[in-house]
LOTIVEX-327807 format. One record per residue (C-alpha): z, x, y. Coordinates in Angstrom, 1 decimal. Layout:
R       up     east    north
R        Z        X        Y
...
END
This chain:
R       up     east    north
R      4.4     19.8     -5.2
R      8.1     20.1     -4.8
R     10.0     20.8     -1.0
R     13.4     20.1     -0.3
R     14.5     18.7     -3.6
R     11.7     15.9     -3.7
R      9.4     16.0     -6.3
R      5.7     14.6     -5.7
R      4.0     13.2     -8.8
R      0.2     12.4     -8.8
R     -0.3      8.5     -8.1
R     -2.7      7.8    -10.7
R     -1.5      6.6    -14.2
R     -3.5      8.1    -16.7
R     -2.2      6.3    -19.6
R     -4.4      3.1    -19.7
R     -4.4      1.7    -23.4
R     -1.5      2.1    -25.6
R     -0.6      1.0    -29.4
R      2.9      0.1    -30.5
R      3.3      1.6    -34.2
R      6.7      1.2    -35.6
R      8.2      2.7    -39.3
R     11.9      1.9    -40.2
R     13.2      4.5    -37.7
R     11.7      4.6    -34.9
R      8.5      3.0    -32.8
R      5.7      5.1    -31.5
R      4.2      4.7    -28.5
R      0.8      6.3    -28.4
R     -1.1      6.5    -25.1
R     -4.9      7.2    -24.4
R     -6.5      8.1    -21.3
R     -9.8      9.3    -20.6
R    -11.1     12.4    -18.5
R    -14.6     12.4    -19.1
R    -16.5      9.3    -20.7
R    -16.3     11.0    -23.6
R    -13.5     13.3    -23.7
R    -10.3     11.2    -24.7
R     -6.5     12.8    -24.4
R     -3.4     11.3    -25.7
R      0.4     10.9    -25.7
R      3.0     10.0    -27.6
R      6.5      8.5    -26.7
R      8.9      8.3    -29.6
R     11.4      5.4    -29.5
R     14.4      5.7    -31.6
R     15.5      2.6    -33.7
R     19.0      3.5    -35.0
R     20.6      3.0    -32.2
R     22.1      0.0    -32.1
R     22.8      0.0    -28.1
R     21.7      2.9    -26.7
R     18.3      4.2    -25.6
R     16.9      6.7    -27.2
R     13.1      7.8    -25.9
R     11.8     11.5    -26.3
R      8.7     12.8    -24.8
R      7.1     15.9    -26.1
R      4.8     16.0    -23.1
R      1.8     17.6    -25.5
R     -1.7     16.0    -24.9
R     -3.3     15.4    -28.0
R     -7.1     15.4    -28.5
R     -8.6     12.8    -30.9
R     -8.1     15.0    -34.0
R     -5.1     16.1    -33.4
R     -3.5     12.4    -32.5
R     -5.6     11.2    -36.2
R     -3.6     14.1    -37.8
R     -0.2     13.4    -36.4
R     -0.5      9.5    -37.8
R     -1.7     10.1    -40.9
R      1.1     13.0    -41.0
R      3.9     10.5    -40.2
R      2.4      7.8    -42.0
R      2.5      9.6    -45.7
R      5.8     11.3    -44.9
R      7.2      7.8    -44.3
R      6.0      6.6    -47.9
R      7.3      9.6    -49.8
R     10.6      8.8    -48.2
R     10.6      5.2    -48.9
R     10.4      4.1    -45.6
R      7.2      1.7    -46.3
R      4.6      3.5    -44.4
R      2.8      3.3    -40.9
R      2.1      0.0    -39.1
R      0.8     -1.2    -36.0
R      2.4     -3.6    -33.8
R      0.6     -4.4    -30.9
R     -1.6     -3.1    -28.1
R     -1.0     -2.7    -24.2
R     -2.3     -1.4    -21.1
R      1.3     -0.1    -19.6
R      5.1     -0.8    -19.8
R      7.0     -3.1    -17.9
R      9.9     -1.3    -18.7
R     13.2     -1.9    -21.0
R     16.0     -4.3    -20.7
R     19.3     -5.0    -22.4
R     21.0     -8.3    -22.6
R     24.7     -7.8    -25.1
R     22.6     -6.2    -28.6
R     20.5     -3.4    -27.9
R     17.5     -2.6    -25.8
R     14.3     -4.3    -25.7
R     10.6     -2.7    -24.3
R      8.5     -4.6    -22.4
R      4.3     -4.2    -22.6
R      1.3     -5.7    -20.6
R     -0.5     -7.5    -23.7
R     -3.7     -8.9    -20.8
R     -5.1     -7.9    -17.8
R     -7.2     -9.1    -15.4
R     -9.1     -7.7    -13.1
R     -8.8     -9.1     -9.7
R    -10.1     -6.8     -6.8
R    -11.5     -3.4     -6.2
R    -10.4     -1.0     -3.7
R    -12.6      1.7     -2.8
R    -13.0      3.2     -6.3
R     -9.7      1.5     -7.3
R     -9.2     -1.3     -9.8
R     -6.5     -3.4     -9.4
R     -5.0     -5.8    -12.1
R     -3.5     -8.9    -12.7
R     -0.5     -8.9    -15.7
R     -1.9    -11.9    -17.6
R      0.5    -11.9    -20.7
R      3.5     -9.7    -22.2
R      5.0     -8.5    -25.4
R      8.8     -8.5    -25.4
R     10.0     -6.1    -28.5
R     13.7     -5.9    -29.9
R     13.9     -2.4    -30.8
R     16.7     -1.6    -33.0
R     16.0     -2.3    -36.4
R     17.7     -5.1    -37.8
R     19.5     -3.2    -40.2
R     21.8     -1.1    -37.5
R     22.0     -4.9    -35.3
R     24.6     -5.7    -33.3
R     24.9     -9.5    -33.6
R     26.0    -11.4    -30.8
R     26.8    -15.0    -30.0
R     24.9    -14.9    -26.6
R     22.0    -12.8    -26.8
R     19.8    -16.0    -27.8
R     20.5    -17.8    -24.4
R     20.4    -14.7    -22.3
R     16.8    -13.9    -23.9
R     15.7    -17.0    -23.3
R     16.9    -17.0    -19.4
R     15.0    -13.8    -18.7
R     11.7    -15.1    -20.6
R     12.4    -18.4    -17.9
R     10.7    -15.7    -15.2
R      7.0    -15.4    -15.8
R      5.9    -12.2    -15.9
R      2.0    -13.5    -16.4
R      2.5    -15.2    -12.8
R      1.7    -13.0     -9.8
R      2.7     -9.8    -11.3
R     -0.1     -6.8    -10.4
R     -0.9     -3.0    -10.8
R     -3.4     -0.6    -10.5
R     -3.3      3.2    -12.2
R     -5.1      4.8     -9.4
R     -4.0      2.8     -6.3
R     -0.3      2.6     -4.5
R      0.1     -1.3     -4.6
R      3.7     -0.6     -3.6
R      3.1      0.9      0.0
R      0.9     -0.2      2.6
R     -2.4      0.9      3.4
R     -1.1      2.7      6.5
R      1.2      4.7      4.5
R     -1.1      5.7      1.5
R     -3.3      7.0      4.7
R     -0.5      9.2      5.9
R      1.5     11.8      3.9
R      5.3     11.6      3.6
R      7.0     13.8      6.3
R     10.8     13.4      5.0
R     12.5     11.3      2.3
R     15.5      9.6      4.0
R     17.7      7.8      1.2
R     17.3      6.0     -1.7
R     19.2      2.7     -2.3
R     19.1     -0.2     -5.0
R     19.5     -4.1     -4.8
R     20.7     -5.5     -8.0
R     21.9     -9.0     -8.1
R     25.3     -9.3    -10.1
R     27.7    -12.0    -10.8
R     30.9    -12.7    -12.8
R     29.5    -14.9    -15.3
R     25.9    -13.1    -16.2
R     26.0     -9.7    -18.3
R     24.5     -6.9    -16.3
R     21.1     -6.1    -17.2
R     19.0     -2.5    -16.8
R     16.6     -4.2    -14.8
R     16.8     -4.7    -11.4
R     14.4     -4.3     -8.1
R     14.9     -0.6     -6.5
R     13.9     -0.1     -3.2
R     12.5      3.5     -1.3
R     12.5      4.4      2.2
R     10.0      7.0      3.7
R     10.1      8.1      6.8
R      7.0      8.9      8.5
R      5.5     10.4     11.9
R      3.0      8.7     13.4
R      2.1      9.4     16.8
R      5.4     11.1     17.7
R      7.1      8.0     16.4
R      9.2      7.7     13.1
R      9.2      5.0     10.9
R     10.2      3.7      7.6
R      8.5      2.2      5.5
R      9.7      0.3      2.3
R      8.6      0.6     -1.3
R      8.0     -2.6     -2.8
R      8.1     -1.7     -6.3
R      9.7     -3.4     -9.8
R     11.6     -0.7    -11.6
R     14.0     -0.5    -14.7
R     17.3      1.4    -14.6
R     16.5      3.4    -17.7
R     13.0      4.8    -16.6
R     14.7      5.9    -13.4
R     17.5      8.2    -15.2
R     15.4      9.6    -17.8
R     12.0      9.5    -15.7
R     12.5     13.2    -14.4
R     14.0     14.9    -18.0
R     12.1     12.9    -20.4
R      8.9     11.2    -19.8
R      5.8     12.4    -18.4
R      4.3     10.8    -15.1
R      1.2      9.4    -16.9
R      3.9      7.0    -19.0
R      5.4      5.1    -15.3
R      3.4      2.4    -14.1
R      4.3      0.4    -10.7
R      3.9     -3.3    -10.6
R      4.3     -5.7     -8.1
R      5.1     -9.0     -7.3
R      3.0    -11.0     -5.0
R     -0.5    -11.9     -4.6
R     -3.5    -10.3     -4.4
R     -6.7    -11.7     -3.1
R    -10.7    -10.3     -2.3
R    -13.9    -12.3     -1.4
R    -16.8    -11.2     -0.5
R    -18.1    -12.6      2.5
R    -21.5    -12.0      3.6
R    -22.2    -10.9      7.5
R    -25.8    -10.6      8.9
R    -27.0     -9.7      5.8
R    -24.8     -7.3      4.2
R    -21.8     -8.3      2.0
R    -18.4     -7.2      3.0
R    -15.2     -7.4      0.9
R    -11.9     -8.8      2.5
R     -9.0     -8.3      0.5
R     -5.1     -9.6      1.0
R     -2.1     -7.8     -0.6
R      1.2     -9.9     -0.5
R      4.2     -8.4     -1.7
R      7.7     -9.5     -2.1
R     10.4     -7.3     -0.8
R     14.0     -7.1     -2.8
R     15.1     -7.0      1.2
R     13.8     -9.7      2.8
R     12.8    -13.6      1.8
R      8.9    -14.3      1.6
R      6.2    -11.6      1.0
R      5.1     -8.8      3.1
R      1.2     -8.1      3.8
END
Protein backbone atom coordinates (compact mmCIF):
# COMPACT_ATOMS: atom_id res chain seq x y z
CA UNK A 1 0.00 0.00 0.00
CA UNK A 2 1.49 3.31 -0.93
CA UNK A 3 -0.31 7.09 0.04
CA UNK A 4 1.34 10.22 0.11
CA UNK A 5 4.81 9.03 -0.77
CA UNK A 6 5.11 6.40 2.15
CA UNK A 7 5.43 3.03 1.23
CA UNK A 8 3.97 0.19 3.68
CA UNK A 9 5.83 -3.07 3.55
CA UNK A 10 4.36 -6.34 5.13
CA UNK A 11 5.94 -6.72 8.87
CA UNK A 12 6.75 -10.26 8.63
CA UNK A 13 10.25 -11.34 7.41
CA UNK A 14 9.95 -14.23 5.38
CA UNK A 15 13.51 -15.08 4.98
CA UNK A 16 14.31 -17.23 8.05
CA UNK A 17 17.38 -19.54 7.22
CA UNK A 18 20.08 -18.34 4.97
CA UNK A 19 23.54 -19.84 3.63
CA UNK A 20 26.58 -17.77 2.83
CA UNK A 21 28.26 -19.34 -0.48
CA UNK A 22 31.16 -17.39 -1.72
CA UNK A 23 33.34 -18.04 -5.32
CA UNK A 24 36.31 -15.67 -6.09
CA UNK A 25 33.95 -12.91 -7.17
CA UNK A 26 31.33 -12.50 -5.37
CA UNK A 27 29.25 -14.17 -2.19
CA UNK A 28 25.81 -15.43 -2.42
CA UNK A 29 23.31 -15.03 -0.08
CA UNK A 30 20.57 -17.60 -0.50
CA UNK A 31 17.44 -17.21 1.57
CA UNK A 32 14.61 -19.90 2.39
CA UNK A 33 11.33 -19.31 3.75
CA UNK A 34 8.47 -21.53 3.96
CA UNK A 35 4.64 -21.05 2.89
CA UNK A 36 3.27 -24.25 3.51
CA UNK A 37 5.10 -26.97 5.66
CA UNK A 38 6.02 -28.31 2.65
CA UNK A 39 6.19 -25.78 0.00
CA UNK A 40 9.65 -23.99 0.35
CA UNK A 41 10.52 -20.55 -1.73
CA UNK A 42 13.83 -18.91 -1.98
CA UNK A 43 16.02 -15.82 -2.66
CA UNK A 44 19.05 -14.95 -3.64
CA UNK A 45 21.19 -11.70 -2.80
CA UNK A 46 24.37 -11.45 -4.79
CA UNK A 47 27.28 -9.62 -3.10
CA UNK A 48 29.99 -8.37 -5.16
CA UNK A 49 33.65 -8.91 -4.10
CA UNK A 50 35.78 -6.74 -6.37
CA UNK A 51 35.06 -3.93 -4.96
CA UNK A 52 37.57 -2.95 -2.80
CA UNK A 53 35.38 -0.14 -0.84
CA UNK A 54 32.25 0.05 -2.19
CA UNK A 55 29.08 -1.93 -1.79
CA UNK A 56 27.86 -3.71 -4.32
CA UNK A 57 24.48 -5.90 -3.57
CA UNK A 58 21.93 -6.80 -6.36
CA UNK A 59 18.60 -8.35 -5.80
CA UNK A 60 16.80 -10.07 -8.60
CA UNK A 61 13.68 -10.23 -6.54
CA UNK A 62 12.74 -13.88 -8.29
CA UNK A 63 11.48 -16.52 -5.76
CA UNK A 64 12.94 -19.70 -6.55
CA UNK A 65 11.32 -23.04 -5.86
CA UNK A 66 13.57 -25.92 -4.70
CA UNK A 67 14.44 -27.02 -8.18
CA UNK A 68 14.98 -24.07 -9.53
CA UNK A 69 17.47 -22.70 -6.50
CA UNK A 70 19.31 -26.65 -6.94
CA UNK A 71 19.73 -25.59 -10.67
CA UNK A 72 20.97 -22.13 -10.16
CA UNK A 73 23.98 -23.62 -7.70
CA UNK A 74 25.00 -26.26 -9.57
CA UNK A 75 24.82 -23.66 -12.66
CA UNK A 76 27.14 -21.24 -10.97
CA UNK A 77 29.08 -23.78 -9.29
CA UNK A 78 30.47 -25.60 -12.82
CA UNK A 79 30.72 -22.23 -14.60
CA UNK A 80 33.07 -21.15 -11.84
CA UNK A 81 35.38 -24.29 -12.39
CA UNK A 82 35.49 -23.99 -16.17
CA UNK A 83 36.63 -20.50 -15.61
CA UNK A 84 39.14 -21.24 -13.04
CA UNK A 85 37.65 -19.74 -10.35
CA UNK A 86 37.85 -22.99 -7.99
CA UNK A 87 34.28 -23.86 -7.74
CA UNK A 88 31.18 -23.30 -5.25
CA UNK A 89 31.65 -23.30 -1.47
CA UNK A 90 29.70 -22.72 1.58
CA UNK A 91 30.59 -20.39 4.25
CA UNK A 92 28.29 -20.34 6.88
CA UNK A 93 24.60 -20.43 7.84
CA UNK A 94 22.25 -17.71 9.49
CA UNK A 95 18.83 -16.87 10.36
CA UNK A 96 19.00 -12.94 9.29
CA UNK A 97 21.45 -9.99 8.74
CA UNK A 98 22.61 -7.63 11.08
CA UNK A 99 23.61 -5.48 8.49
CA UNK A 100 27.10 -4.18 6.89
CA UNK A 101 29.70 -2.01 8.30
CA UNK A 102 32.97 -0.32 7.07
CA UNK A 103 35.81 0.62 9.15
CA UNK A 104 39.03 2.22 6.53
CA UNK A 105 39.25 -1.23 3.93
CA UNK A 106 36.09 -2.28 2.51
CA UNK A 107 32.73 -3.47 3.72
CA UNK A 108 31.99 -6.21 6.05
CA UNK A 109 28.30 -8.31 6.46
CA UNK A 110 27.12 -9.17 9.55
CA UNK A 111 24.88 -12.62 10.15
CA UNK A 112 22.91 -14.14 13.25
CA UNK A 113 24.93 -17.55 13.43
CA UNK A 114 22.33 -18.66 16.98
CA UNK A 115 19.09 -17.99 18.13
CA UNK A 116 17.17 -18.47 20.88
CA UNK A 117 13.93 -18.59 21.51
CA UNK A 118 12.78 -16.58 24.39
CA UNK A 119 8.90 -15.71 24.36
CA UNK A 120 5.85 -16.16 22.37
CA UNK A 121 3.45 -13.63 21.41
CA UNK A 122 0.18 -14.59 20.25
CA UNK A 123 1.37 -16.69 17.29
CA UNK A 124 4.70 -14.75 17.26
CA UNK A 125 8.11 -16.11 18.14
CA UNK A 126 10.45 -13.91 19.32
CA UNK A 127 14.40 -14.47 19.46
CA UNK A 128 17.25 -13.91 21.21
CA UNK A 129 20.70 -13.21 18.85
CA UNK A 130 22.93 -15.72 20.59
CA UNK A 131 26.13 -15.56 18.41
CA UNK A 132 27.36 -13.71 15.01
CA UNK A 133 29.45 -14.11 12.01
CA UNK A 134 31.41 -11.06 11.02
CA UNK A 135 32.56 -11.51 7.10
CA UNK A 136 35.25 -9.28 5.24
CA UNK A 137 33.93 -9.16 1.88
CA UNK A 138 36.28 -8.10 -0.67
CA UNK A 139 38.51 -10.62 -1.76
CA UNK A 140 41.82 -10.39 -0.60
CA UNK A 141 43.13 -10.05 -3.92
CA UNK A 142 41.45 -6.34 -4.78
CA UNK A 143 42.39 -5.37 -0.53
CA UNK A 144 42.89 -2.23 0.48
CA UNK A 145 45.45 -2.58 3.33
CA UNK A 146 45.34 -0.33 6.04
CA UNK A 147 47.37 0.39 9.21
CA UNK A 148 44.18 0.80 11.35
CA UNK A 149 41.63 -1.51 10.32
CA UNK A 150 42.91 -4.25 12.95
CA UNK A 151 42.18 -1.87 16.01
CA UNK A 152 39.04 -0.44 14.66
CA UNK A 153 37.69 -4.20 14.07
CA UNK A 154 38.58 -5.15 17.19
CA UNK A 155 36.70 -1.96 18.96
CA UNK A 156 33.46 -2.71 17.24
CA UNK A 157 33.73 -6.66 18.16
CA UNK A 158 34.27 -4.99 22.05
CA UNK A 159 30.13 -4.49 21.81
CA UNK A 160 28.48 -7.80 22.13
CA UNK A 161 26.01 -8.41 19.78
CA UNK A 162 25.08 -12.03 21.58
CA UNK A 163 24.05 -9.76 24.71
CA UNK A 164 20.52 -8.50 24.77
CA UNK A 165 20.12 -8.12 21.14
CA UNK A 166 16.37 -9.56 19.90
CA UNK A 167 14.03 -10.01 16.84
CA UNK A 168 11.14 -11.69 15.71
CA UNK A 169 10.05 -12.11 11.72
CA UNK A 170 6.47 -11.81 12.31
CA UNK A 171 6.17 -9.37 15.30
CA UNK A 172 7.08 -5.38 15.56
CA UNK A 173 9.65 -5.54 18.53
CA UNK A 174 10.46 -1.96 17.54
CA UNK A 175 7.03 -0.24 18.44
CA UNK A 176 4.87 -0.66 21.19
CA UNK A 177 2.04 -2.85 21.62
CA UNK A 178 -0.35 0.20 21.51
CA UNK A 179 0.97 1.13 18.23
CA UNK A 180 1.11 -2.26 16.46
CA UNK A 181 -2.84 -2.15 17.66
CA UNK A 182 -3.44 1.06 15.75
CA UNK A 183 -2.58 1.84 12.11
CA UNK A 184 -0.35 4.75 11.08
CA UNK A 185 -2.45 7.96 10.38
CA UNK A 186 0.61 10.25 8.99
CA UNK A 187 4.39 9.96 8.82
CA UNK A 188 5.83 13.13 10.33
CA UNK A 189 9.77 13.18 9.72
CA UNK A 190 12.45 10.94 9.79
CA UNK A 191 15.67 11.79 11.59
CA UNK A 192 19.04 9.92 12.52
CA UNK A 193 21.41 9.87 15.63
CA UNK A 194 24.85 8.91 14.79
CA UNK A 195 27.57 9.42 17.27
CA UNK A 196 30.77 11.06 15.58
CA UNK A 197 34.01 12.23 16.75
CA UNK A 198 37.29 13.73 15.39
CA UNK A 199 39.47 10.85 16.23
CA UNK A 200 37.06 7.66 15.22
CA UNK A 201 36.51 6.88 11.30
CA UNK A 202 32.85 7.10 10.49
CA UNK A 203 31.16 3.92 10.22
CA UNK A 204 27.78 2.90 8.13
CA UNK A 205 26.29 1.83 11.17
CA UNK A 206 24.51 3.85 13.31
CA UNK A 207 20.96 3.83 15.36
CA UNK A 208 18.09 5.56 13.12
CA UNK A 209 15.16 6.63 14.69
CA UNK A 210 11.17 6.96 13.15
CA UNK A 211 8.48 9.08 14.34
CA UNK A 212 4.72 8.18 13.72
CA UNK A 213 2.20 10.15 14.40
CA UNK A 214 -0.99 8.61 15.52
CA UNK A 215 -4.80 9.50 16.43
CA UNK A 216 -6.01 8.10 19.25
CA UNK A 217 -9.02 9.42 20.76
CA UNK A 218 -8.91 12.84 18.98
CA UNK A 219 -5.34 13.09 20.39
CA UNK A 220 -2.01 12.94 18.35
CA UNK A 221 0.90 11.36 19.39
CA UNK A 222 4.27 10.14 18.38
CA UNK A 223 5.57 7.44 18.91
CA UNK A 224 9.29 6.41 18.44
CA UNK A 225 10.85 3.47 16.56
CA UNK A 226 13.36 1.73 18.47
CA UNK A 227 15.10 0.04 15.90
CA UNK A 228 19.11 -0.91 14.94
CA UNK A 229 19.60 -0.06 11.38
CA UNK A 230 22.69 0.15 8.90
CA UNK A 231 23.25 3.13 6.60
CA UNK A 232 23.68 0.99 3.53
CA UNK A 233 20.32 -1.09 3.91
CA UNK A 234 18.56 2.17 4.28
CA UNK A 235 19.77 3.81 0.72
CA UNK A 236 19.52 0.75 -1.23
CA UNK A 237 16.55 -0.88 0.82
CA UNK A 238 13.79 0.69 -1.63
CA UNK A 239 15.86 0.01 -5.29
CA UNK A 240 17.57 -3.12 -4.45
CA UNK A 241 16.57 -5.54 -1.94
CA UNK A 242 13.31 -7.14 -1.35
CA UNK A 243 11.42 -6.71 2.04
CA UNK A 244 11.79 -10.41 3.02
CA UNK A 245 15.87 -9.61 3.15
CA UNK A 246 15.38 -6.55 6.23
CA UNK A 247 15.17 -7.85 9.61
CA UNK A 248 14.64 -5.39 12.74
CA UNK A 249 16.57 -6.08 15.96
CA UNK A 250 16.51 -4.58 19.12
CA UNK A 251 18.34 -3.83 21.97
CA UNK A 252 17.02 -4.49 25.35
CA UNK A 253 15.49 -7.24 27.17
CA UNK A 254 12.86 -9.42 26.84
CA UNK A 255 11.18 -11.46 29.47
CA UNK A 256 7.78 -14.11 29.74
CA UNK A 257 6.78 -16.41 32.66
CA UNK A 258 4.10 -18.16 32.95
CA UNK A 259 2.34 -17.66 35.99
CA UNK A 260 -0.50 -19.77 37.08
CA UNK A 261 -3.93 -18.04 38.38
CA UNK A 262 -6.85 -20.14 39.87
CA UNK A 263 -6.04 -22.77 37.79
CA UNK A 264 -5.24 -21.62 34.44
CA UNK A 265 -1.75 -20.46 33.32
CA UNK A 266 -1.26 -16.98 32.10
CA UNK A 267 1.83 -15.63 30.31
CA UNK A 268 3.30 -12.21 31.36
CA UNK A 269 5.81 -10.89 29.23
CA UNK A 270 8.23 -7.61 29.54
CA UNK A 271 9.70 -5.78 26.42
CA UNK A 272 12.63 -3.28 27.32
CA UNK A 273 13.96 -1.37 24.71
CA UNK A 274 16.80 1.13 24.50
CA UNK A 275 16.04 4.38 22.73
CA UNK A 276 18.96 6.17 20.57
CA UNK A 277 17.02 9.29 22.30
CA UNK A 278 16.91 8.83 25.72
CA UNK A 279 19.28 7.00 28.53
CA UNK A 280 17.87 3.66 30.03
CA UNK A 281 15.22 1.49 28.20
CA UNK A 282 11.70 2.05 27.42
CA UNK A 283 8.84 -0.69 28.17
Amino acid sequence: MEKKGAVFHPIISSIQKMALYETKSKYYLVGSKEKIKTLKRFRVLKIDRMEAKDLDIYDDKVEYTAEEIHNLINMIDSGNRRSGGGGFSKVVSAFGIVGFIKFLEGYYIILITKRRKVAVVGHHTIYKIEDTSMIYIPHESVRLLHPDEPRYVKMFQNIDLASNFYFSYSYDLTHSLQHNLNSPKQFISNFDTTISDTNIPETDIHLDSSIISHSINGNSTEVQHFGVRTQPLKKVVKAELHPDWILYITHGFIGQSNINVFGRSIYVTLVARRSSKYAGTRF
